[in-house]
C-alpha positions, 0 to 999 in steps of 0.5 A, a space after each residue: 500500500 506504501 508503495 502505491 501511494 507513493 506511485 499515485 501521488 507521483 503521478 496524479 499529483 506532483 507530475 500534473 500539478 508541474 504542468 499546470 504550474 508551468 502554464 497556470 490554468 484555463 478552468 473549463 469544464 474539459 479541464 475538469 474533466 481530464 484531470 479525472 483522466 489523468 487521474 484514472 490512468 495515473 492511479 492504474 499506471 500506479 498499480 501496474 508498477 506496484 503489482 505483484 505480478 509482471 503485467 506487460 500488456 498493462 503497462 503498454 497502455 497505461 504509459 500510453 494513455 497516461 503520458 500521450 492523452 493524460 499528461 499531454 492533454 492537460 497541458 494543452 488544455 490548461 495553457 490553450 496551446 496545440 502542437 499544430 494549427 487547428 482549432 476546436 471550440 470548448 465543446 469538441 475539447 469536452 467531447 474529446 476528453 470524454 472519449 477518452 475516460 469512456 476508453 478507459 473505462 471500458 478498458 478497465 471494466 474489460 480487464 476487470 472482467 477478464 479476472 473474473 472469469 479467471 479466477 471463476 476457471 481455476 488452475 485445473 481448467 484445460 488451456 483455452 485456444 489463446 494459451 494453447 497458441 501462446 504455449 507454442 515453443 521455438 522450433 530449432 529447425 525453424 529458427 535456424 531457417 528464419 536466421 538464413 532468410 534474415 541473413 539471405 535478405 541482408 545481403 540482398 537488400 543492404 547490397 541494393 539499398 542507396 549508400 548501403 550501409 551507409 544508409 543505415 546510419 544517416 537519417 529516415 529522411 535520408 532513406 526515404 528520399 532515396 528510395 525515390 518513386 519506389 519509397 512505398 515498396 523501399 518501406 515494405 522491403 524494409 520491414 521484411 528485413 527487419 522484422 526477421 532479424 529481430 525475430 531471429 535475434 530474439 529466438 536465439 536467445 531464448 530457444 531451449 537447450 537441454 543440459 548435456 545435450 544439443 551441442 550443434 545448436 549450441 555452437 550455431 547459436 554462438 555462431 549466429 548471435 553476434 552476426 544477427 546482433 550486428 545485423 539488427 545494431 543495422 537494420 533495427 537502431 533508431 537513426 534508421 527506423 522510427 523510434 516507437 520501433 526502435 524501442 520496442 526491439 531494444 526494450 524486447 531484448 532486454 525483457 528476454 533476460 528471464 531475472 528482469 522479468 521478475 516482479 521487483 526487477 520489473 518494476 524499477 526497469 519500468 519506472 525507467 522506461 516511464 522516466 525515459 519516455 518523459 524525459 528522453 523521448 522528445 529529444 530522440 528524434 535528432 536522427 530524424 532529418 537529414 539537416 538537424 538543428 541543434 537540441 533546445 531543452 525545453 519543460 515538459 510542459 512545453 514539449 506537450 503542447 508544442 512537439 508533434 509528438 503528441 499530437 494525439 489529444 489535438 487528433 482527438 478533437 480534430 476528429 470530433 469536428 471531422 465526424 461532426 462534417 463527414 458522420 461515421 464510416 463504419 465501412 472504415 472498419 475493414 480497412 485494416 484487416 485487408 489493408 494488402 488489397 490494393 487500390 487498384 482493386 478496391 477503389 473505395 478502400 479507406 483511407 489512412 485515418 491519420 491523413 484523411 484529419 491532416 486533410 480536413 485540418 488543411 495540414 501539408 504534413 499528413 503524418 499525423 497520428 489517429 487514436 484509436 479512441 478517435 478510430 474507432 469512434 469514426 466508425 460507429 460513435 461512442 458504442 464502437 469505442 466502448 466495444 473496442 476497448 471492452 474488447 481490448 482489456 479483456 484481451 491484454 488481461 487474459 494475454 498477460 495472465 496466459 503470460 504469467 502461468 507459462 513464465 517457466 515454459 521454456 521457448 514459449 512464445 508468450 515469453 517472446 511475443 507478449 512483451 514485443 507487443 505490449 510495447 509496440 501496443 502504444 504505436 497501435 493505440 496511437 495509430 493509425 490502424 491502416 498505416 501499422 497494419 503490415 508491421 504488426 502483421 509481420 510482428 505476430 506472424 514472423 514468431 508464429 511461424 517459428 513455433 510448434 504446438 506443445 504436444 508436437 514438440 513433446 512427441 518429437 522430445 520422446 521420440 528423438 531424445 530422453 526427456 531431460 529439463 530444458 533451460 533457456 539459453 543465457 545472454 551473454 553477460 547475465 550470468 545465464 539463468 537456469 
């Protein structure tokens, strides 16, 4: 309870009192009103950091909704001041705010749902479709496999890429520019590349190895881990691809080692990870453009209403307006499940969310981002937010609850797969859903193909091997763990 207290008085009072301090304060109805936002996903943010156990799915969208429509939207509010041009009146800015706590409520009741029926199950109840899929193990045979394709298209597409390695360490914008007229199919190419690599990187240092056995994949996985680690230092750093990206391949790695995934440790590695998304993520894009201006440090309060960055609560309200103008689309819902259909033979498909606000706005800079608090409302009004993020919690319960159960399965793919999204979880809260669609597609589906099911892993064990007690493979350094 000491610790709670501590975590909520951090976050729900002395971090949003120095932003209104810093600006003093427009009293307004919304203003009222996000305080309570602030202070809902500041008190759950609070008992993520302080539960007893490790609850990555959480986190991810509590430090979303508490730094990019808390946090950021206060400022705004209280100094009336937005990163870009648009303006709403006094209603949109309460419509918004209210769609926002409507999210996290539904959200919360969602989650709350989800335990229940857990704890109503029990431990004796038999794995439903979720755990059976997220108790699949890495198959050698097929990581290895995964390992030569990365490579394979390493030497093919850096080889091709202008200023090849090179390239790498210069900007996006440097990247982008030189793909030319073919940038779209540079950008698909580009993640083929590095998704693999990171899936490989990350398959390696947890696939299972039996003491005093498989000594060919010990001596390959030694072989091929500084290879894919100098391969992803390329293809994965944060000059080169978006930072959301970038931080998601760096914090996976560092959650594969199985010590940090203990409680205690968790939570003073997450209370890092929310001090350096306040405090260092505004100044991480300096690799961004090719001409770069020299850092200006600047309060936190004034990165939130003046940084592009987090826009996210001014798309909020740009979006009241837009459906205000335009109404709901619910047709819209289907551009991401399908979004490899091209246009060619869909011309009426939708249009990225986050470009058609940028265009209402009158904005010449179309990446902007597009919530899925306002995405979703886009597509049939409040009860589509509602449904979505009943949805959503009951699914980020469930999926860090499977997470906790096989925490000492070897190879499991929940130990892989649920923190990689549960951090790249705020890219697809910030949205938009048709721009992230391929990546998050590559992200689940790369690791699936990696893994077998349980029970055709345990005949291959009994047929090929005496049953012996796997362990995971140590990363270099940890000191290993058994």
């Amino acid at each position: 309870m000491a610790a709670v207290s501590l975590w909520a008085v951090v976050l729900t009072v002395l971090l949003p009192g120095l932003i209104l301090q810093s600006h003093g304060a427009h009293p307004s109805a919304a203003l009222v009103l996000q305080c309570v936002v602030v202070a809902h996903s500041g008190g759950a943010l609070a008992r993520v950091l302080t539960a007893s156990r490790v609850r990555f799915v959480a986190l991810g969208f509590w430090v979303f909704a508490y730094i990019w429509l808390g946090l950021a939207g206060l400022a705004m509010l209280a100094a009336d001041a937005y990163p870009w041009p648009y303006r709403t009146d006094e209603t949109t800015a309460l419509v918004a705010v209210a769609l926002v706590e409507l999210g996290l409520l539904a959200h919360s009741a969602g989650a709350a749902l989800a335990a229940r029926r857990e704890r109503a199950r029990g431990d004796a109840a038999p794995p439903g479709r979720l755990e059976r899929v997220l108790a699949r193990r890495v198959a050698p045979w097929r990581l290895l496999a995964l390992c030569g394709l990365a490579l394979g298209l390493a030497a093919v597409l850096i080889a091709g890429q202008p200023g090849r390695l090179g390239a790498y360490f210069t900007s996006r914008q440097a990247i982008t520019e030189a793909g030319g007229e073919d940038a779209s199919l540079r950008s698909l190419l580009s993640w083929s590349l590095s998704v693999p690599a990171f899936w490989a990187l990350l398959g390696l240092l947890r696939v299972p190895c039996r003491p005093g056995g498989d000594r060919w994949l010990r001596a390959v996985r030694w072989l091929l881990l500084p290879v894919l680690l100098a391969l992803n230092v390329v293809v994965n750093n944060p000059i080169s691809k978006p930072r959301f990206w970038a931080g998601m391949v760096l914090l996976t790695l560092v959650f594969s080692v199985p010590r940090l995934c203990r409680p205690r440790a968790f939570r003073v590695t997450s209370a890092a990870i929310l001090a350096a998304l306040l405090f260092v993520f505004p100044y991480s894009d300096y690799f961004r453009y090719s001409d770069r201006e020299t850092l200006t440090v600047a309060s936190l309060a004034d990165q939130f209403t003046s940084n592009g960055d987090y826009d996210a609560f001014q798309q909020m309200q740009t979006g009241v307006d837009y459906a205000h103008d335009h109404g709901f689309s619910p047709q819209n819902v289907l551009g991401p499940p399908l979004f490899m259909v091209p246009r060619a033979m869909w011309p009426e498909k939708p249009e990225d969310t986050g470009i058609s606000l940028a265009e209402y706005a009158g904005y010449e800079f179309h990446n902007l981002s597009a919530p899925l608090w306002i995405e979703s409302y886009l597509w049939a009004g409040p009860l589509a937010v509602i449904l979505v993020f009943l949805l959503l919690g009951a699914f980020g319960r469930r999926v860090d609850d499977i997470r906790h159960r096989l925490r000492e399965s070897p190879g499991a793919l929940a130990a892989l797969l649920v923190p990689a999204f549960a951090f790249y979880q705020m890219v697809f809260l910030r949205g938009s859903l048709l721009a992230i669609a391929g990546p998050l597609t590559l992200l689940v589906a790369v690791p699936l193909l990696i893994t077998t099911p349980v029970a055709r892993a345990s005949r291959f064990r009994s047929s090929a091997m005496p049953a012996a007690s796997p362990r995971h493979a140590s990363i270099p350094g940890t000191g290993g763990h058994p």
